[in-house]
VMD Tcl script that draws the C-alpha trace (Angstrom):
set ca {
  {20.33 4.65 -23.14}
  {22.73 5.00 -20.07}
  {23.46 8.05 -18.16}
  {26.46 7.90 -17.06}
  {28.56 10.00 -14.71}
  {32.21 9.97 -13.93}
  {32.74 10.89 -9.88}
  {35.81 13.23 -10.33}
  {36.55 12.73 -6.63}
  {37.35 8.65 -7.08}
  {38.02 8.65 -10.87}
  {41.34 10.48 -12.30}
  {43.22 11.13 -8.80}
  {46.49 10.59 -10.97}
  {45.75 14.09 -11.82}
  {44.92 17.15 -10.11}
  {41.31 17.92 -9.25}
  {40.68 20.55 -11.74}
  {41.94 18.95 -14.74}
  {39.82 16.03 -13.91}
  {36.76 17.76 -16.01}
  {38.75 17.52 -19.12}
  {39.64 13.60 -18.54}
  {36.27 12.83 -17.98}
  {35.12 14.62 -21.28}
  {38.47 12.89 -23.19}
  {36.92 9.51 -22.36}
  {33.83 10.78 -23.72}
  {31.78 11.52 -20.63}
  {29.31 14.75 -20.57}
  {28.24 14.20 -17.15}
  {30.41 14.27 -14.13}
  {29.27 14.02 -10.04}
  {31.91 15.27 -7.07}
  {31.81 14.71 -3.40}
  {33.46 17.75 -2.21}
  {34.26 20.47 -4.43}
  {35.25 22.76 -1.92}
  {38.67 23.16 -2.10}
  {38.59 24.59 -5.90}
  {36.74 28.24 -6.10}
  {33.62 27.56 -7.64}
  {34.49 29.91 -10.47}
  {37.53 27.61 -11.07}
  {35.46 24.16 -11.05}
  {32.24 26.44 -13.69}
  {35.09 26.93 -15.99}
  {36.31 23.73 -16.71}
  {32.67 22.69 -17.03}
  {31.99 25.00 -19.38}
  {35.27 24.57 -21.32}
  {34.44 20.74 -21.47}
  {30.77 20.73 -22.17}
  {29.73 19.45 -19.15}
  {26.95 18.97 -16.63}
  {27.85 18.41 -12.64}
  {24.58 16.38 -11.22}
  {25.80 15.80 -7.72}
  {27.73 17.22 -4.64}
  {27.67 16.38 -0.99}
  {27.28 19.07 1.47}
  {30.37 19.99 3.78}
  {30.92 16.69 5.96}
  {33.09 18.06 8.49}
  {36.80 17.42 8.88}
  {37.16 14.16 7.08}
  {40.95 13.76 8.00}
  {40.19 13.18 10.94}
  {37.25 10.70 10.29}
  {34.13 13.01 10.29}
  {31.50 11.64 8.02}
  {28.77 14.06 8.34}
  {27.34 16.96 10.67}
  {23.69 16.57 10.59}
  {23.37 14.07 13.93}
  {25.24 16.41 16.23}
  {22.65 18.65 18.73}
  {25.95 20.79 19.47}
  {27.05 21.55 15.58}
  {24.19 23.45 14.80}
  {26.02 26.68 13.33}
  {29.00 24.38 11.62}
  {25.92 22.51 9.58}
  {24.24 25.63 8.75}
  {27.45 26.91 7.12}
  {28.01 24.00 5.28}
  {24.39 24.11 4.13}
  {25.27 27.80 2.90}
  {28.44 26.81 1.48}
  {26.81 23.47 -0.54}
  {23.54 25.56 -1.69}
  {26.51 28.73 -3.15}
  {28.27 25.77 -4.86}
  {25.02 24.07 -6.73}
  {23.58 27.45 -7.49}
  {27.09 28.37 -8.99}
  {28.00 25.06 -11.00}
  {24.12 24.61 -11.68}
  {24.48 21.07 -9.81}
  {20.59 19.80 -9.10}
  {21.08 17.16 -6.51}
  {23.27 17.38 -2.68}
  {23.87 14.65 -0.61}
  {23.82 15.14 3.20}
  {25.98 12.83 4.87}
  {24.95 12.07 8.36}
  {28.15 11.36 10.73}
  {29.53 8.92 12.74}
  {27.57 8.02 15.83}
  {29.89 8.76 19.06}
  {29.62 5.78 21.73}
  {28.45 7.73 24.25}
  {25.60 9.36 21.86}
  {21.99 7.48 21.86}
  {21.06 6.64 18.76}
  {17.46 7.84 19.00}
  {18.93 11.30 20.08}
  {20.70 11.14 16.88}
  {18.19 10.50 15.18}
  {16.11 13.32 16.45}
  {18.69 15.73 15.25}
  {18.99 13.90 12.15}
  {15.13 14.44 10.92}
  {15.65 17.95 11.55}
  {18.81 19.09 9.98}
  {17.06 17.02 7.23}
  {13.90 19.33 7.43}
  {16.26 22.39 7.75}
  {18.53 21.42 4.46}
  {15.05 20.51 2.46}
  {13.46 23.83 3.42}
  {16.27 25.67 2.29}
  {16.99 23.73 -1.04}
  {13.06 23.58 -1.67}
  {13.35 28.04 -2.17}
  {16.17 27.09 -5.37}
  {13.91 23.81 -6.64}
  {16.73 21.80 -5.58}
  {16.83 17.72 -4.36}
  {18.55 16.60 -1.03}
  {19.78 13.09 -0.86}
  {20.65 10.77 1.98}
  {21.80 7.48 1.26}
  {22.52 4.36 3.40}
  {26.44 3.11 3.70}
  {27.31 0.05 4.69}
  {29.27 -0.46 8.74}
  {32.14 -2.32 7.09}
  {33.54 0.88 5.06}
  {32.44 3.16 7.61}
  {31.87 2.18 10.53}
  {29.55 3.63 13.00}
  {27.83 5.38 10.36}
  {24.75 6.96 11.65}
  {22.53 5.33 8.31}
  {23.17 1.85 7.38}
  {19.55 0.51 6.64}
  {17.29 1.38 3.48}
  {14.28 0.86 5.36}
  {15.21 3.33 7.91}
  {15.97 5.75 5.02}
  {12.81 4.88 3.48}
  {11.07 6.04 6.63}
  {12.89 9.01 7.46}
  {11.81 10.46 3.36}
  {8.12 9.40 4.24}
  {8.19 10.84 8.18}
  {9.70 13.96 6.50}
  {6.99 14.60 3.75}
  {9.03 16.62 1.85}
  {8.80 16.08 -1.98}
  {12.40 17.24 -2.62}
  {14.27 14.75 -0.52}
  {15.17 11.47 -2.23}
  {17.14 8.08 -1.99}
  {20.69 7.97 -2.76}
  {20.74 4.20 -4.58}
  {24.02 3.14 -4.50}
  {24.90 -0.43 -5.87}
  {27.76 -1.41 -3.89}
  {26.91 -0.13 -0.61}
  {23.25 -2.40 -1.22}
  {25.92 -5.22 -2.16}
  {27.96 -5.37 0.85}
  {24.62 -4.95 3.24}
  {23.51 -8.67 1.76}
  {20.54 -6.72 -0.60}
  {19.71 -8.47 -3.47}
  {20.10 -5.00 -5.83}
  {17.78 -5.50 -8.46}
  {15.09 -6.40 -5.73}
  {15.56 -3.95 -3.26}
  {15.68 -0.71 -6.17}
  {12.53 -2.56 -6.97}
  {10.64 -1.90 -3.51}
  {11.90 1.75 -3.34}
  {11.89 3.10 -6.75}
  {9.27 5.64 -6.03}
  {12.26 7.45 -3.35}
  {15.12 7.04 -5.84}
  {16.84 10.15 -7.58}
  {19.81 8.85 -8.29}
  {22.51 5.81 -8.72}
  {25.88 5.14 -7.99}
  {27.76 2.04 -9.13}
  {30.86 0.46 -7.92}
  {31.61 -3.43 -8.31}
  {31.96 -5.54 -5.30}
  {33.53 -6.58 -3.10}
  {36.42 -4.43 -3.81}
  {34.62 -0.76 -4.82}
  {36.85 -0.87 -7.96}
  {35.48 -0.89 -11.92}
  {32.95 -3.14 -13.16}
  {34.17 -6.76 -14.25}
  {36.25 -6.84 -10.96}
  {33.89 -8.04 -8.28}
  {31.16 -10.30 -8.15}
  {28.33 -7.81 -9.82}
  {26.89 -8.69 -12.98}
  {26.98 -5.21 -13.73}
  {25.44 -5.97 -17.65}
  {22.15 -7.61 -16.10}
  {21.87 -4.66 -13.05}
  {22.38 -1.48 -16.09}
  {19.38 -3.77 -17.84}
  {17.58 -4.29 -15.47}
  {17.42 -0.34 -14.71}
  {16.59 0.35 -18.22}
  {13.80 -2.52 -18.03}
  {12.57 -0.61 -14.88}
  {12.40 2.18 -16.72}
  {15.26 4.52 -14.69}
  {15.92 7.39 -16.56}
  {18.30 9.00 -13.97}
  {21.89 9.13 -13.99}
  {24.05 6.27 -12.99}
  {27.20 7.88 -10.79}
  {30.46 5.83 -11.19}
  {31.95 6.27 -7.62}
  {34.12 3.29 -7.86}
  {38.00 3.17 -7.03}
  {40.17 2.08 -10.21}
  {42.09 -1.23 -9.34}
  {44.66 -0.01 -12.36}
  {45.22 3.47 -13.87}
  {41.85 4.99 -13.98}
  {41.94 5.59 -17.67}
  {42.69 2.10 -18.24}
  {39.29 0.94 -16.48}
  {36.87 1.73 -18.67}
  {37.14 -1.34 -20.67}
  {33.43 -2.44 -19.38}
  {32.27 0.99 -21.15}
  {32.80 0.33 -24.69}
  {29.72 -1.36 -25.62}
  {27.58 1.67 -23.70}
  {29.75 4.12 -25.60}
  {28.63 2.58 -28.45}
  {25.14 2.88 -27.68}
  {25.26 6.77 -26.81}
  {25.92 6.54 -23.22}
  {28.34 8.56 -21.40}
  {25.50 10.90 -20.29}
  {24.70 12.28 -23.69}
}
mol new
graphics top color blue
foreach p $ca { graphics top sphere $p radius 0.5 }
foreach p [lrange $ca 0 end-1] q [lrange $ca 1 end] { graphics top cylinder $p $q radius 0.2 }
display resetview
């Protein structure tokens, strides 16, 4: 059986953020992931969880002023105090909305930044976030994005991120496994979750090329959500794709795992 997760922040943006919740749980959905919350009191967001019946498994940590193109805090020497706030702020929101897993983004790499000095600072925000989520016995994620949606992106490469999780030796940091972003890197999916199962915590799924539903792009997403049952996955598989129609018109594909008991029951 399935696990699947709705991401509020990609899924529903016809409607307003809150009353998301209660369109994922409509379309029969108990579990639902976010990327930033932040803007909604966390009261506000616990609420409609608890009015809907259901469970948030993932948040990102603060990523600086996306607006204006941040993607992430953790590479920057100088930003010290800004990523220690949004550490604060993302650890208040999981404890509150009982939300086991954050993602870390890592930023953009500036031109005139080395990349190994990045790195350095990298590996220890890292150590800092997974020391501090260790004390509440929760998971920090980092996850590899492909250049072509954001370029520049300090993490592109699973191997690296492979590395960085074993350099670290901490047990509570994990892989972010997202389908699409192995897709557009040239990974063959199935193959590559193979070599770096042991590190994964969690899945996201968008078709590709395109990000949108699945049955849009060139994913055979049937074989892939087999394949991770074969393997024996038992985590939740986030939907962060981008509806190419009215988002609750793309869940055609879902009907057959709604059938079976999916939607995160």
């Amino acid at each position: 059986m399935m696990k699947f997760a709705v991401n509020v922040s990609t899924i529903f943006t016809e409607t307003p953020f809150l009353a998301r919740f209660a369109k994922a749980r409509q379309h029969g959905f108990s579990l639902v992931e976010c990327q930033f919350p932040y803007a909604a009191a966390p009261e506000a967001i616990a609420g409609e969880l608890e009015e809907h019946g259901l469970s948030l498994v993932l948040i990102n940590l603060p990523a600086g002023d996306w607006e204006k193109g941040e993607r992430g805090l953790a590479i920057f020497s100088d930003r010290h105090d800004e990523f220690r706030r949004a550490l604060e702020d993302g650890v208040r929101y999981a404890l509150e909305l009982g939300v086991p897993r954050l993602h870390c983004m890592a930023g953009v790499v500036p031109k005139e930044m080395p990349r190994e000095r990045a790195k350095e600072t990298y590996m220890r925000r890292l150590d800092e976030a997974a020391a501090t989520l260790a004390v509440h016995g929760l998971t920090l994620m980092i996850e590899p994005i492909n250049p072509f949606d954001m370029p520049g992106y300090f993490l592109t490469d699973m191997a690296e991120a492979a590395a960085i999780i074993r350099d670290l030796g901490r047990p509570n940091v994990k892989l972010q496994y997202d389908v699409y972003h192995m897709a557009r890197l040239g990974f063959d999916v199935a193959a590559a979750f193979a070599v770096y199962e042991p590190l994964i915590a969690h899945v996201q799924f968008a078709d590709a090329p395109g990000r949108h539903e699945p049955g849009t792009g060139a994913l055979l997403y049937d074989g892939i959500f087999s394949f991770l049952q074969e393997r024996g996955y038992d985590g939740v598989v986030g939907l962060e794709y981008i509806p190419s129609r009215d988002s609750s018109e793309s869940f055609a594909w879902y009907e057959p795992y709604r059938v079976k008991g999916g939607a995160g029951r």
